[in-house]
GULUMLUM-405254 format. One line per field, with one value per residue: residue number from 1; residue in one letter; x, y, z of N, C-alpha, C in turn. Coordinates in pm, whole numbers, plus 50000, padded with zeros to 5 digits. Example, Ala and Ser with C-alpha at 12.3 -4.5 7.8 and 13.67 -1.06 7.14 Angstrom:
// GULUMLUM-405254
resi = c(1,2) $
resn = c(a,s) $
nx = c(51319,51285) $
ny = c(49431,49775) $
nz = c(50780,50708) $
cax = c(51230,51367) $
cay = c(49550,49894) $
caz = c(50780,50714) $
cx = c(51320,51290) $
cy = c(49670,50003) $
cz = c(50780,50787) $
***
This chain:
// GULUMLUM-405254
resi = c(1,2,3,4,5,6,7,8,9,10,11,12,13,14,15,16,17,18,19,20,21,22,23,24,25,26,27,28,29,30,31,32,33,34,35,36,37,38,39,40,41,42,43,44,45,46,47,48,49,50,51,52,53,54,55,56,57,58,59,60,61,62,63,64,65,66,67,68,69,70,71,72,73,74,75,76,77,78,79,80,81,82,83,84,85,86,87,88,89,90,91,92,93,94,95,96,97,98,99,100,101,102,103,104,105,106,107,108,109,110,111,112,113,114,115,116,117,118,119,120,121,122,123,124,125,126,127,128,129,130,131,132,133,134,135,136,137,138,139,140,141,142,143,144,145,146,147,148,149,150,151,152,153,154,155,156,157,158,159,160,161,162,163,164,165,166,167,168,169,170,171,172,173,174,175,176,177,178,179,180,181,182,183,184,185,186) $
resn = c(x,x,x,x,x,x,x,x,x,x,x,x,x,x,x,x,x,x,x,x,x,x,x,x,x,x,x,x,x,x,x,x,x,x,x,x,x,x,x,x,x,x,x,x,x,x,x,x,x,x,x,x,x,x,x,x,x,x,x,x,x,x,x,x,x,x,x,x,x,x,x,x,x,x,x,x,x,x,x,x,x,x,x,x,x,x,x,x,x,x,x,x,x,x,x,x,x,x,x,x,x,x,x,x,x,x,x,x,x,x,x,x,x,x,x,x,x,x,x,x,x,x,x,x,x,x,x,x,x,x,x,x,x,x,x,x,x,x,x,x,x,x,x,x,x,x,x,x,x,x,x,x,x,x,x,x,x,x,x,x,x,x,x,x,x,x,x,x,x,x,x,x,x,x,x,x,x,x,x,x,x,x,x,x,x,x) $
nx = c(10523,10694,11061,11275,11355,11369,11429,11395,11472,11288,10976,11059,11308,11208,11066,11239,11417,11205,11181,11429,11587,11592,11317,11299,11423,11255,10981,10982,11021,10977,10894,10967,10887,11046,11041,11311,11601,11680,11387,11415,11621,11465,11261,11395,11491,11248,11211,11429,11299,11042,11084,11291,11386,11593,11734,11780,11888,11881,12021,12109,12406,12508,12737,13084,13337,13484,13559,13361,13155,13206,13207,12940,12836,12976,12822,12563,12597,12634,12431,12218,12299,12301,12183,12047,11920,11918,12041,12191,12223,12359,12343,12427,12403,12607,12600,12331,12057,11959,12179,12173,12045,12261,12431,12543,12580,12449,12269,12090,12048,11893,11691,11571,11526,11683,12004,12257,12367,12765,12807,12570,12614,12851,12818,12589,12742,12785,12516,12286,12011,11930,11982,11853,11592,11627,11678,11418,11286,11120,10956,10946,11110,10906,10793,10967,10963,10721,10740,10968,10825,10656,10866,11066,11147,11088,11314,11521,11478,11623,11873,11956,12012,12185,12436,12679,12645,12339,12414,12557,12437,12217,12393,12509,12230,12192,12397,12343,12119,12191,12364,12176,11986,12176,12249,11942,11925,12130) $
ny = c(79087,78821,78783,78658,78455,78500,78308,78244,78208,78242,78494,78661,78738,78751,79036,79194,79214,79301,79546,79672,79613,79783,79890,79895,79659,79456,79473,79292,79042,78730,78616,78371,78234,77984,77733,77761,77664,77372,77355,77603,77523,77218,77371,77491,77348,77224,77474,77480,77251,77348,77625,77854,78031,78307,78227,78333,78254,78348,78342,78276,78309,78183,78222,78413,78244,78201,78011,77793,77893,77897,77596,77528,77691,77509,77259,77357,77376,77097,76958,77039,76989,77098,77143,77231,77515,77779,78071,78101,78250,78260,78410,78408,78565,78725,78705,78669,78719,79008,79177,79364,79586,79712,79871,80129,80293,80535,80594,80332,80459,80651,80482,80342,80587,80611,80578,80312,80090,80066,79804,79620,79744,79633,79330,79302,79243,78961,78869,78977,78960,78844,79068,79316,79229,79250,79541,79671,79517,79275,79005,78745,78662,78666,78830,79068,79197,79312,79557,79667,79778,79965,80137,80185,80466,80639,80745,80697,80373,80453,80560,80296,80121,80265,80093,79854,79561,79608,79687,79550,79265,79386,79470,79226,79108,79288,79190,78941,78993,79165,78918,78683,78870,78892,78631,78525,78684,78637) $
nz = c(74151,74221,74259,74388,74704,75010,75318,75666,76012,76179,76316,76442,76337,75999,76081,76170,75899,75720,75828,75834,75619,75229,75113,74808,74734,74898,74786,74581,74715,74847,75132,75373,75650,75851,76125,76276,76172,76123,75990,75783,75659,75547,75400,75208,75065,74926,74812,74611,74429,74328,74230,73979,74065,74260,74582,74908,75241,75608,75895,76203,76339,76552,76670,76700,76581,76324,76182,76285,76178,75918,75823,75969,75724,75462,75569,75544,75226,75193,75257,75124,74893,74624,74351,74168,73981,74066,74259,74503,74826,75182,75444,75707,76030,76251,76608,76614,76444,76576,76619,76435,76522,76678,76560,76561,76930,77010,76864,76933,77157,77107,76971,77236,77365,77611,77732,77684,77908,77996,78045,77927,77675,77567,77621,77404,77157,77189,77270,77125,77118,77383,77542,77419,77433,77773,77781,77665,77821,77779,77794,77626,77359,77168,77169,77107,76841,76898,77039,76940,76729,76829,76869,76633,76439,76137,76082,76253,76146,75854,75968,76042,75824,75718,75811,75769,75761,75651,75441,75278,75236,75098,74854,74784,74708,74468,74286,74239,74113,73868,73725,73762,73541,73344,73244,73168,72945,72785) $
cax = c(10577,10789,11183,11368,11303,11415,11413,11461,11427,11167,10912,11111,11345,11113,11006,11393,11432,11106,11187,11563,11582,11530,11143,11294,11472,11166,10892,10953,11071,10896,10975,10924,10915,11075,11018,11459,11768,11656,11320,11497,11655,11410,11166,11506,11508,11145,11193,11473,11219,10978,11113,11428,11394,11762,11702,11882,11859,11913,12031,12170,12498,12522,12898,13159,13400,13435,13574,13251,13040,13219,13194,12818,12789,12937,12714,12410,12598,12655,12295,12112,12340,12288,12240,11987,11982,11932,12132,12205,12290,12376,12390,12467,12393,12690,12580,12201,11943,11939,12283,12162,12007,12350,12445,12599,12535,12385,12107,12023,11976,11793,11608,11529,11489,11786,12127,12277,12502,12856,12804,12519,12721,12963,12735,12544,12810,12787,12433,12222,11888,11883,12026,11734,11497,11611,11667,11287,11167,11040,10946,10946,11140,10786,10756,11029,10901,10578,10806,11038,10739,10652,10966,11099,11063,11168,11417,11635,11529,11700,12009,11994,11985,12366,12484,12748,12615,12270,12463,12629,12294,12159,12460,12498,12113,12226,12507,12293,12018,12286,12410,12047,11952,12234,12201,11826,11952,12208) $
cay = c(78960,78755,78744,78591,78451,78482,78215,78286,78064,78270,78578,78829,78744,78861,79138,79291,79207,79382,79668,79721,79669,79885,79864,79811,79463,79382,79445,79152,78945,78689,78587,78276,78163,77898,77714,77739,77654,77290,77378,77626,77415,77176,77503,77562,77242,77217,77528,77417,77196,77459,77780,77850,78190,78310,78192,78351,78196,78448,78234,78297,78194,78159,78228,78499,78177,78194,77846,77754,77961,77817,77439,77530,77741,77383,77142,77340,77322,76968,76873,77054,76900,77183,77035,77308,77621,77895,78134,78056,78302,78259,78508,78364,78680,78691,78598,78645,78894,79160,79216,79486,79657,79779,79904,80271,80319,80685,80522,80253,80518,80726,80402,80358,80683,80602,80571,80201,80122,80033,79644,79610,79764,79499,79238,79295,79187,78842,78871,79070,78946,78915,79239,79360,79231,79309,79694,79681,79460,79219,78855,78621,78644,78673,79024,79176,79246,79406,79641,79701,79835,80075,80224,80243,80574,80565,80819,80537,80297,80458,80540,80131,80091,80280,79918,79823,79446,79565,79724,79376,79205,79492,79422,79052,79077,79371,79117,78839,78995,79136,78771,78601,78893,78878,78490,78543,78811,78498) $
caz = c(74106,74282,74195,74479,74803,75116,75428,75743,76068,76264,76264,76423,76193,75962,76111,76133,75789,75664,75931,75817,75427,75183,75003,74680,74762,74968,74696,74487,74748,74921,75314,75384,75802,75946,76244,76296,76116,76017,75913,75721,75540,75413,75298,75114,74943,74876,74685,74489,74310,74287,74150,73986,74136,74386,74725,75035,75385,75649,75953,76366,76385,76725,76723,76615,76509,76152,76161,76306,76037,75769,75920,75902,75530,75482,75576,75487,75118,75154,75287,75054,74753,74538,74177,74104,73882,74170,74260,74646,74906,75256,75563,75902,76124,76369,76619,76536,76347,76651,76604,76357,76632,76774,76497,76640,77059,77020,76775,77034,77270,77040,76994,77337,77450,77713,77727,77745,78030,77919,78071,77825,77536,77601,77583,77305,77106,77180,77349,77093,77126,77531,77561,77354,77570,77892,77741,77584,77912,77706,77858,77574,77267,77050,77181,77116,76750,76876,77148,76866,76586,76840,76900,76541,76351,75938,76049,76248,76012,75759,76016,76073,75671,75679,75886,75679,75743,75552,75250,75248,75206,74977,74740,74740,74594,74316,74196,74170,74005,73714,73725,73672,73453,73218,73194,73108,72794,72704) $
cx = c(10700,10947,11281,11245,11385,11323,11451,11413,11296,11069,10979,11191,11298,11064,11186,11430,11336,11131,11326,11626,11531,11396,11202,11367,11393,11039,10936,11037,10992,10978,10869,10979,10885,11049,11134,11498,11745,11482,11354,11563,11593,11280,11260,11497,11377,11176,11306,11416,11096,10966,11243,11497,11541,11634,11810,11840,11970,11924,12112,12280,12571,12665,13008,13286,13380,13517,13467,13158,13045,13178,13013,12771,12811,12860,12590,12448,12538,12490,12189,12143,12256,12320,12079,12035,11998,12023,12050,12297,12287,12396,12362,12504,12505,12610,12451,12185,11977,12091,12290,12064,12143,12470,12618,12513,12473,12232,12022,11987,11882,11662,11488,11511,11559,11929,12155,12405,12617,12883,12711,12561,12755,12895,12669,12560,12800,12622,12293,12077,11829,11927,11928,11605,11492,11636,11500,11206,11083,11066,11023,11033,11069,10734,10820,10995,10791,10638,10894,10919,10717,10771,11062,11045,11154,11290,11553,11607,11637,11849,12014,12035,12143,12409,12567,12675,12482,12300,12510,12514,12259,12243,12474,12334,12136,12303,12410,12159,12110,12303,12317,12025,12054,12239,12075,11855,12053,12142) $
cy = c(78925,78719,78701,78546,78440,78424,78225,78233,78163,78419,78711,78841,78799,78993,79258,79313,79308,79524,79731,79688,79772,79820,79813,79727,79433,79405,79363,79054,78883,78631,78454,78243,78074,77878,77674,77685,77500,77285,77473,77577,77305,77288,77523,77456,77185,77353,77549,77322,77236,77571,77740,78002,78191,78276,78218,78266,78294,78352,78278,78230,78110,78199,78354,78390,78184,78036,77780,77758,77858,77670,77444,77532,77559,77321,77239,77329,77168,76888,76891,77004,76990,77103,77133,77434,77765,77953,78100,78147,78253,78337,78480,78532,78622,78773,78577,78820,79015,79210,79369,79605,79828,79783,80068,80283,80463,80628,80420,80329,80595,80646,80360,80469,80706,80590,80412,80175,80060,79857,79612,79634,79640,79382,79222,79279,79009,78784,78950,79066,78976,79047,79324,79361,79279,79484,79731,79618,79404,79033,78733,78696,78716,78792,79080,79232,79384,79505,79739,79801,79983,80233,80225,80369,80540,80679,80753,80437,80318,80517,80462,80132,80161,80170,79847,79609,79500,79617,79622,79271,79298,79441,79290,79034,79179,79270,79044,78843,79046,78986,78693,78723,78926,78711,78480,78602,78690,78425) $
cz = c(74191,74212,74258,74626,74888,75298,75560,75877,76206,76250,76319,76358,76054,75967,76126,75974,75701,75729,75844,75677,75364,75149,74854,74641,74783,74887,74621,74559,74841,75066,75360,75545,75817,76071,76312,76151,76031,75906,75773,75599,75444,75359,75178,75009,74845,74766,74594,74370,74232,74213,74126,74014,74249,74512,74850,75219,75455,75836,76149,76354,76564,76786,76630,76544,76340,76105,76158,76206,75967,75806,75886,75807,75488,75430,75506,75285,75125,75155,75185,74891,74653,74428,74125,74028,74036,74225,74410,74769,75046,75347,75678,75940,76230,76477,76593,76491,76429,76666,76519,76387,76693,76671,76543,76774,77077,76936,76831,77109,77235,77050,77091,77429,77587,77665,77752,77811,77930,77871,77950,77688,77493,77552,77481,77191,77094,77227,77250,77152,77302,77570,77502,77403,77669,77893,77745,77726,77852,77794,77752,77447,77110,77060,77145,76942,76787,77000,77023,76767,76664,76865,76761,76444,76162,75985,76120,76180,75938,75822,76001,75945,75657,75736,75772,75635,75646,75409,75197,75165,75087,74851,74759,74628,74432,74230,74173,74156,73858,73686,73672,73562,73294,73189,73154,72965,72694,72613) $
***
């Protein structure tokens, strides 16, 4: 059964998300892909009239500004004119999803079976995703999922899964399932 959903603007998006959560957030949650950031958004608002199930949107921010962020969180309040019941999370990935890749530099190398130079380090800070590629030698974007599946084992999974960013995520959904399920007991 379905008890939240989460939105997120593309499939490797997805595929990090399903890869680097725990199982028991991600059994009763559904994943809904976007085609970006404004599709995104109206999936989000279509299912404000749909369910009154929580809804997170899981989002690239493109920038470590947190002026910027916020300036965004924002507008996507303002656009989507929240006047529903749903509990509404938000997580702008600084700067995107593969950020939770590079996590600890001994676990990337574990990852990759190499060491990564220091210049790449560096970069992958502000750079996650192409830095991911050109590590993995991946062309397009739409690969680096199917490069990534083969080179995760569950025993860096569950190193990735210490990432203080996905305990962040993990608890934001614990609170606001107490939260809906003591307003349900109300």
């Amino acid at each position: 059964m379905t008890e939240r959903y989460f939105v997120v603007e593309g499939k490797n998006d997805e595929f990090v998300l399903k890869q680097l959560l725990p199982d028991a957030l991600l059994k009763d949650t559904k994943i809904i892909v976007a085609s970006g950031h404004s599709s995104g958004l109206s999936i989000i608002q279509t299912l404000f009239t749909l369910t009154p199930l929580p809804i997170s949107f899981f989002f690239d921010a493109d920038t470590y500004s947190e002026e910027k962020i916020s300036e965004n969180t924002q507008f996507i309040h303002s656009y989507l004119k929240k006047s529903f019941d749903n509990s509404f999370l938000l997580f702008p990935m600084k700067p995107e999803m593969e950020i939770l890749f590079f996590y600890k530099r001994e676990l990337l190398n574990k990852l990759l079976d190499n060491p990564i130079s220091d210049d790449l380090w560096q970069r992958s800070s502000y750079e996650p995703c192409k830095v991911l590629m050109e590590l993995l030698e991946c062309k397009r974007r739409d690969q680096l999922s199917n490069f990534l599946e083969k080179k995760l084992t569950s025993e860096i999974v569950q190193e990735l899964q210490q990432n203080p960013l996905i305990n962040d995520i993990v608890q934001a959904h614990i609170d606001t399932s107490v939260v809906n399920n003591n307003a349900i007991a109300a």
